[in-house]
TIRO-2110 file (N, C-alpha, C; in Angstrom, 1 decimal):
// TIRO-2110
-3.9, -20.1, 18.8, N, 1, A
-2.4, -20.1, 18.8, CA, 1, A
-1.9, -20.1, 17.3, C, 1, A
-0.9, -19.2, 17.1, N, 2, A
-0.3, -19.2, 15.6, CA, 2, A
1.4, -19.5, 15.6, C, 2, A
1.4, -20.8, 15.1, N, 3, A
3.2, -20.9, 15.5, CA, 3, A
3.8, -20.8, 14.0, C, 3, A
4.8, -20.0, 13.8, N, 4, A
5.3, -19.6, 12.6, CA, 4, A
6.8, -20.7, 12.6, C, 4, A
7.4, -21.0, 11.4, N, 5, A
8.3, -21.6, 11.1, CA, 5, A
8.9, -21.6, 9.8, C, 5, A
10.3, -21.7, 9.8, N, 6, A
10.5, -21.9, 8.4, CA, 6, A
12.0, -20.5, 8.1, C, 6, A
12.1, -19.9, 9.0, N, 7, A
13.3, -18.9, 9.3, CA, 7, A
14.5, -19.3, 9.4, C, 7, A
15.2, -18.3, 8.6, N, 8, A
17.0, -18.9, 9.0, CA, 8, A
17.7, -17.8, 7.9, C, 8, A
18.8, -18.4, 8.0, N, 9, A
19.9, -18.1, 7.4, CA, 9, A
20.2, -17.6, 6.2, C, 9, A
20.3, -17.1, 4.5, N, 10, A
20.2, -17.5, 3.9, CA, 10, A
21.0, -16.3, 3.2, C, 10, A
21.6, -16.7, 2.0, N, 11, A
22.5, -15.5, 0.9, CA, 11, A
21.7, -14.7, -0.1, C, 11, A
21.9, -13.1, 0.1, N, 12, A
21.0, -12.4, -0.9, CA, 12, A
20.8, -13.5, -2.2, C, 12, A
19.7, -13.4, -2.9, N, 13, A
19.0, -13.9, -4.0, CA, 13, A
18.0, -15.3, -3.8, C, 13, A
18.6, -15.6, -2.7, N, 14, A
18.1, -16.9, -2.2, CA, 14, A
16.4, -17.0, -1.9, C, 14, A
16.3, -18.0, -1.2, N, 15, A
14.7, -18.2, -1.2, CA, 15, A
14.5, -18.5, 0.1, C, 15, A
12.6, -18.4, 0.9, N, 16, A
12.8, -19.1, 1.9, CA, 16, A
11.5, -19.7, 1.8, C, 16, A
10.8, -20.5, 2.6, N, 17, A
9.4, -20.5, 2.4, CA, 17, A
8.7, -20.3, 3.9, C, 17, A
8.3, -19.8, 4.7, N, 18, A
7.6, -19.9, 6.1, CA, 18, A
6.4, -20.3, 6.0, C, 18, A
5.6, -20.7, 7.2, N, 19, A
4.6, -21.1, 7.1, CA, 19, A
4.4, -20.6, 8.8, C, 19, A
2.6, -20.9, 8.5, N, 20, A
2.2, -20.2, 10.2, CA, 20, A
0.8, -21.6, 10.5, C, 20, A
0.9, -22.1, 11.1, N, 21, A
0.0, -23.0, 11.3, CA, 21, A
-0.9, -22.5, 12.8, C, 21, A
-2.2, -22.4, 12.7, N, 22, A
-2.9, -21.8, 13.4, CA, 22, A
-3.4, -23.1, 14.0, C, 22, A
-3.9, -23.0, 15.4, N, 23, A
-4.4, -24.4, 16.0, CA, 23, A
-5.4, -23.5, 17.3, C, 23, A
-6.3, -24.8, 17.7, N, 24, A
-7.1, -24.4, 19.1, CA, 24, A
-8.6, -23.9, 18.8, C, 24, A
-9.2, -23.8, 19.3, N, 25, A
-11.0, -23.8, 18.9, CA, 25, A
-11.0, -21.9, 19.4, C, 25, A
-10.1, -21.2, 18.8, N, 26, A
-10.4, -19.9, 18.5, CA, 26, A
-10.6, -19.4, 17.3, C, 26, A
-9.8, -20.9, 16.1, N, 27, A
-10.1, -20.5, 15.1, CA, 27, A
-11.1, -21.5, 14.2, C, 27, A
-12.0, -21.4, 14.6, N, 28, A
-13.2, -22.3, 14.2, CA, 28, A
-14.3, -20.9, 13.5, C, 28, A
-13.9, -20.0, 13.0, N, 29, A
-14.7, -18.9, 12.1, CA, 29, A
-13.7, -18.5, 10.9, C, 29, A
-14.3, -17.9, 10.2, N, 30, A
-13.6, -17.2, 9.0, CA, 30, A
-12.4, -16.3, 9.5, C, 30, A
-11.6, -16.3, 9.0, N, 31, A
-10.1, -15.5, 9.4, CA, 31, A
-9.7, -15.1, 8.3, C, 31, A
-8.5, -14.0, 8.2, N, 32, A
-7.9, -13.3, 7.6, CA, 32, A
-6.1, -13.5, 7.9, C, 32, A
-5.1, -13.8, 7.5, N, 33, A
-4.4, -13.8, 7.7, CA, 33, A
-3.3, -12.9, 7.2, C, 33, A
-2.2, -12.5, 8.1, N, 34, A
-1.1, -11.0, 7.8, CA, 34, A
0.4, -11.8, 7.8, C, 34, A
1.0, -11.4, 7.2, N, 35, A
2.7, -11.1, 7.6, CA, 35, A
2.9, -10.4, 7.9, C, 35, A
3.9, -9.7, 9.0, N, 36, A
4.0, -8.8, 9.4, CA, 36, A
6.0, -9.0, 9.5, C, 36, A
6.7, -7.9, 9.5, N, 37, A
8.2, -8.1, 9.8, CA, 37, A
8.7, -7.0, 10.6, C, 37, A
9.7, -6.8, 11.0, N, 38, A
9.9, -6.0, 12.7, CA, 38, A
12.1, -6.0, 12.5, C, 38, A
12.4, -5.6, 11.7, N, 39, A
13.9, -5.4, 12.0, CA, 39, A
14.1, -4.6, 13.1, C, 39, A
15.2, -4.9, 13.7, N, 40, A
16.4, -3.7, 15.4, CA, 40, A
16.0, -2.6, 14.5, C, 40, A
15.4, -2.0, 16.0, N, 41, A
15.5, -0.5, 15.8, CA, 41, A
14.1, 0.3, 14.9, C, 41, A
13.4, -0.6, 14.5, N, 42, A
12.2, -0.3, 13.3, CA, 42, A
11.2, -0.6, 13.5, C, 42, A
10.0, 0.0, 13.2, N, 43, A
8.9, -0.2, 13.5, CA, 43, A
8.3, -1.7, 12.8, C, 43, A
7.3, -2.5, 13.3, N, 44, A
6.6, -3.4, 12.7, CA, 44, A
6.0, -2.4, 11.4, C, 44, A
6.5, -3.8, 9.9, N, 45, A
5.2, -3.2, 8.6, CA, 45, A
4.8, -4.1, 8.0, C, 45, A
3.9, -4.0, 7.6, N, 46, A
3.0, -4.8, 7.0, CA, 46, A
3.9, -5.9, 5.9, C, 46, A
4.0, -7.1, 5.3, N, 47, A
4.2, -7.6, 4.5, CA, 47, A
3.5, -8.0, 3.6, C, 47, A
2.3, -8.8, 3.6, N, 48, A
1.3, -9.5, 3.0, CA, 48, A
0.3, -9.9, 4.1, C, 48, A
-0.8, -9.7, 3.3, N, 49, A
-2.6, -10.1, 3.6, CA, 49, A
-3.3, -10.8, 2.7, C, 49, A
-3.9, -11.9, 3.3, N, 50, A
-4.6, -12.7, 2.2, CA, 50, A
-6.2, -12.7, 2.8, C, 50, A
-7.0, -12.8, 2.3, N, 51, A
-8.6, -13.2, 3.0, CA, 51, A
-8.6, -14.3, 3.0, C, 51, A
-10.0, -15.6, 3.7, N, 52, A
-10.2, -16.1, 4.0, CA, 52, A
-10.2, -17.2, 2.7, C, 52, A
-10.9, -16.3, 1.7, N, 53, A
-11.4, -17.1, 0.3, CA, 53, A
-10.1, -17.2, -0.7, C, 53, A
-9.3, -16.2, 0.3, N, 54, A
-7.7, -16.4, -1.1, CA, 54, A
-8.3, -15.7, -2.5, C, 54, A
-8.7, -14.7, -2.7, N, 55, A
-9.7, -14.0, -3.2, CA, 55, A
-9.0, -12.3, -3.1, C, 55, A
-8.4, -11.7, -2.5, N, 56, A
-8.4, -10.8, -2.2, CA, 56, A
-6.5, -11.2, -1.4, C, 56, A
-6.1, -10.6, -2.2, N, 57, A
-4.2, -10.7, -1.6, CA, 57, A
-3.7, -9.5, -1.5, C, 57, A
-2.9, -9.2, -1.2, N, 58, A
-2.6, -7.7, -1.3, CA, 58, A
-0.8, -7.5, -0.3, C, 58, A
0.2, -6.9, -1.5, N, 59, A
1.3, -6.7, -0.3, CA, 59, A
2.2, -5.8, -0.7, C, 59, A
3.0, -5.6, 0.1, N, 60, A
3.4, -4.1, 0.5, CA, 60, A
4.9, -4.2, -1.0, C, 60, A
5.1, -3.0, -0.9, N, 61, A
5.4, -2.1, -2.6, CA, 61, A
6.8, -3.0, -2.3, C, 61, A
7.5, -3.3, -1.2, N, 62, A
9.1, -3.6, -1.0, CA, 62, A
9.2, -4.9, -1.4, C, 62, A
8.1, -5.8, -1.5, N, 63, A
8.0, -7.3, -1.0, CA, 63, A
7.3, -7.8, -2.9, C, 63, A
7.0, -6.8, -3.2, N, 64, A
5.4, -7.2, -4.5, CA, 64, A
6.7, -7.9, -5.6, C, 64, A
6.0, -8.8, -5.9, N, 65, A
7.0, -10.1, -7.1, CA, 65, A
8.1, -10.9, -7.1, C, 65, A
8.4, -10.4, -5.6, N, 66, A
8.9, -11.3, -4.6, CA, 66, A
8.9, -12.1, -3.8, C, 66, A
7.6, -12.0, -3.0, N, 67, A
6.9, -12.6, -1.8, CA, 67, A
5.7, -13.1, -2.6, C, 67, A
5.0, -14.6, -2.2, N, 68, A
3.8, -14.9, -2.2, CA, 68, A
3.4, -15.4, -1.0, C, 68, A
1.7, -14.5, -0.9, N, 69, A
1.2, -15.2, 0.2, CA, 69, A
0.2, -16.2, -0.1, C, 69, A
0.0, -17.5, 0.5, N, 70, A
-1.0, -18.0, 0.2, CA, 70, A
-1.4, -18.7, 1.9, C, 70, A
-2.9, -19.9, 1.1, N, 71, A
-2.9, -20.6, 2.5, CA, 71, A
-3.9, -21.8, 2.6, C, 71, A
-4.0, -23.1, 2.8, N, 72, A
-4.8, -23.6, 2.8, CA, 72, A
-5.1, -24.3, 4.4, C, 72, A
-6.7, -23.6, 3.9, N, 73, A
-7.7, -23.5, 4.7, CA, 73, A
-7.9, -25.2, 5.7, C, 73, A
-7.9, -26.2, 4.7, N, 74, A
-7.8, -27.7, 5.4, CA, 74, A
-6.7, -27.7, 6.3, C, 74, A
-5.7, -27.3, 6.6, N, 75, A
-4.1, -27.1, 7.1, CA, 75, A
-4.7, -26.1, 8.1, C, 75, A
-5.5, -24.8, 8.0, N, 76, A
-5.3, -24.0, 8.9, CA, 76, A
-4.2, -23.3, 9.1, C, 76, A
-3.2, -23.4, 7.7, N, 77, A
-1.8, -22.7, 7.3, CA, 77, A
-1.7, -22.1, 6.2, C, 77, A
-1.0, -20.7, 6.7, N, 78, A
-0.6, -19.8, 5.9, CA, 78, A
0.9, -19.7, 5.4, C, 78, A
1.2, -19.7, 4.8, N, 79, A
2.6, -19.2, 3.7, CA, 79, A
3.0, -18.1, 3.3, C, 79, A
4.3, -17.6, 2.9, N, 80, A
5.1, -16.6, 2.9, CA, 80, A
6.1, -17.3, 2.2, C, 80, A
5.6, -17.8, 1.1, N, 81, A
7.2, -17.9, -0.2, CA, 81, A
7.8, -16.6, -0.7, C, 81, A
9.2, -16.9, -0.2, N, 82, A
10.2, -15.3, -0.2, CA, 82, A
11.0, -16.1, -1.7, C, 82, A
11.2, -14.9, -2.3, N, 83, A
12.5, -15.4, -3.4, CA, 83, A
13.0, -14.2, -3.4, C, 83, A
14.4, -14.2, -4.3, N, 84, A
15.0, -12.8, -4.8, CA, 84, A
15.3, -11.7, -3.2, C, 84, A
15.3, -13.1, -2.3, N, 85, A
15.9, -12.1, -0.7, CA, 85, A
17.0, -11.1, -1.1, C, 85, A
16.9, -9.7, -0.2, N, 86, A
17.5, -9.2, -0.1, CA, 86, A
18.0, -8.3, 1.3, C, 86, A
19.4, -8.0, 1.7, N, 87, A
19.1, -8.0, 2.8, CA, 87, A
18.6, -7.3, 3.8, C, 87, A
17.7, -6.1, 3.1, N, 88, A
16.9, -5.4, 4.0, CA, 88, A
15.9, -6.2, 4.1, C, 88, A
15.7, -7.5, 3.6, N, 89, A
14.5, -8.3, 4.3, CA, 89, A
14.7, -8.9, 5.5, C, 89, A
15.7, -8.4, 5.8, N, 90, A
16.5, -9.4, 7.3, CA, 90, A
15.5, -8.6, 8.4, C, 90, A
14.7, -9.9, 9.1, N, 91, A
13.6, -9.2, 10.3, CA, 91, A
13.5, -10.2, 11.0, C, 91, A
12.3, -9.8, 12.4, N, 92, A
11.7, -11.0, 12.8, CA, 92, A
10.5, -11.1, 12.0, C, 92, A
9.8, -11.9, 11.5, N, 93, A
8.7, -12.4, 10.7, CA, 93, A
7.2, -13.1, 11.2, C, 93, A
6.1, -12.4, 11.2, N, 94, A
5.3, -12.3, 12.2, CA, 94, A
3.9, -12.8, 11.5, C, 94, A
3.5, -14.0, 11.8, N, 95, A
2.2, -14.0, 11.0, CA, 95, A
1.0, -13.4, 11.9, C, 95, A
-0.4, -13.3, 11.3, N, 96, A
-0.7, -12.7, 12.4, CA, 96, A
-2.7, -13.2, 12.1, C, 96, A
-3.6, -13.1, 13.0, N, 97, A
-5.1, -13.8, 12.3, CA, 97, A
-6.0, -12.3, 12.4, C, 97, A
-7.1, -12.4, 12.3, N, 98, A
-8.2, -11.3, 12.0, CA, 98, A
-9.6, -11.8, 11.9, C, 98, A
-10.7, -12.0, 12.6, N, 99, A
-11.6, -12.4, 12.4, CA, 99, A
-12.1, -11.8, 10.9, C, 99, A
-13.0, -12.5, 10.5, N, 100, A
-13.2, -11.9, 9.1, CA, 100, A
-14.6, -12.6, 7.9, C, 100, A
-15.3, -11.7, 7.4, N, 101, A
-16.1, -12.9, 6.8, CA, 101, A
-15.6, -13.6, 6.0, C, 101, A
-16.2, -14.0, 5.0, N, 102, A
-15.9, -15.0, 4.0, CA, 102, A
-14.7, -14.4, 2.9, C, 102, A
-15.3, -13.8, 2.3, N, 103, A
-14.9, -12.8, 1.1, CA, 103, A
-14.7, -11.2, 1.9, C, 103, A
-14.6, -11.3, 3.1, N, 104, A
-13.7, -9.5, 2.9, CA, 104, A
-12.6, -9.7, 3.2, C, 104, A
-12.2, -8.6, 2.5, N, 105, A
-10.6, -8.0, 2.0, CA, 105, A
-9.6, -8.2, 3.5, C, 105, A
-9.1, -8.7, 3.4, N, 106, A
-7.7, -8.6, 4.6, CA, 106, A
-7.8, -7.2, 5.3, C, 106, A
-7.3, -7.3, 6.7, N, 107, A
-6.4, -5.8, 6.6, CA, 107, A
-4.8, -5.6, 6.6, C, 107, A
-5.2, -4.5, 6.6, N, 108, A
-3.7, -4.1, 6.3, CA, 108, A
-2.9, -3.3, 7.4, C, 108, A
-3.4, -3.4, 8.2, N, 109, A
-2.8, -2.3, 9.5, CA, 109, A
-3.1, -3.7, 10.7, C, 109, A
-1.8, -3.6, 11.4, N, 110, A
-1.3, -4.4, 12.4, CA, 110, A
-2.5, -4.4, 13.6, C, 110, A
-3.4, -3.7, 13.7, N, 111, A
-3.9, -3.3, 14.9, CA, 111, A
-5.4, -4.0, 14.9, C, 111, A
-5.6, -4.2, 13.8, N, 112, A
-6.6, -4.9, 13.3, CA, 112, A
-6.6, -6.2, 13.3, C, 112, A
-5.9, -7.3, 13.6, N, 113, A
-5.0, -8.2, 13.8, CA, 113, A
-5.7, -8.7, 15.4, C, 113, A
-5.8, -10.0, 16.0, N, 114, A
-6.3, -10.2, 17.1, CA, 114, A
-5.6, -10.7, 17.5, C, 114, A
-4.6, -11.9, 16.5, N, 115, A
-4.1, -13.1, 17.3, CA, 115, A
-2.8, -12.8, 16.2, C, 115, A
-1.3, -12.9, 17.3, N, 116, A
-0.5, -13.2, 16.5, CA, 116, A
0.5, -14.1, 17.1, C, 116, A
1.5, -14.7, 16.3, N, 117, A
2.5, -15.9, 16.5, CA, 117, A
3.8, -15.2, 17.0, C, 117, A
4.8, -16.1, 17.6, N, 118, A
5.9, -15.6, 18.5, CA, 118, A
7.1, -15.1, 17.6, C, 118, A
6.9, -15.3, 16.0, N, 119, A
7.9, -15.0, 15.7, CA, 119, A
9.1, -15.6, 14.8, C, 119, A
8.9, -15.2, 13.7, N, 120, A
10.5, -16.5, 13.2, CA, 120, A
11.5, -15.2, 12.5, C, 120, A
12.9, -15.7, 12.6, N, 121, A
14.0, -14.8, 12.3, CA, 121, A
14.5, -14.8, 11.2, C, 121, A
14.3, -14.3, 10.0, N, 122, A
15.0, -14.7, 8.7, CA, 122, A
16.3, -13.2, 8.4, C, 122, A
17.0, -13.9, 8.6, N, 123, A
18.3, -13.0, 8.1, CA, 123, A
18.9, -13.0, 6.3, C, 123, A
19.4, -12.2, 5.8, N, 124, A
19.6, -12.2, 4.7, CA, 124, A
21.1, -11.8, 4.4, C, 124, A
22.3, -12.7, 4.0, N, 125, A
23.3, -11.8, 4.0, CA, 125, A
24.0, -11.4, 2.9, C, 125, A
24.7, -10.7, 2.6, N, 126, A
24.8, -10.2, 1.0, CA, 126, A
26.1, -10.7, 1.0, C, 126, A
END
């Protein structure tokens, strides 16, 4: 189970921080973790990928020196520190898991993805 939190309200330039806390004896192996975001009317895209080892990050051209992803492994939580919002970041916000070894690379495509969380709403208003 992946429950995301940490969504809301906020005025272009502002900040947010989310987090996705993963729980339940599915994730008792190496994982990968995704952001994923889904605005009305738009397809899901990719946000940020981190690997298991935090070793390998990687995120999408809209979000890069804006967004960090990180995650610690004792927590079984992953993060999505937003700064410099703007309001095309206004979505629903989707963390998502990946079976995965130790040291490989995240993916980057939604479909690759096994397990994902219900969802949190960060709006952005200018």
């Amino acid at each position: 189970q992946l429950v995301e939190s940490g969504g809301g309200l906020v005025q272009a330039g502002g900040s947010l921080r989310l987090s996705c806390a993963a729980s339940g004896h599915t994730f008792t192996f190496y994982y990968a973790m995704g952001w994923f975001r889904q605005a009305p009317g738009r397809e899901r895209e990719f946000v940020a990928a981190i690997n298991w080892s935090s070793d390998n990050i990687h995120y999408a051209d809209s979000v890069k020196g804006r967004f960090t992803i990180s995650r610690d492994n004792a927590k079984n939580t992953v993060y999505l520190q937003m700064n410099s919002l703007k309001p095309e970041d206004t979505a629903a916000y989707y963390c998502a898991a990946a079976r995965s070894g130790y040291g490989t690379p995240p993916p980057l495509y939604d479909d690759e993805y096994h397990y994902w969380g219900q969802g949190t709403q960060v709006t952005v208003s200018s």
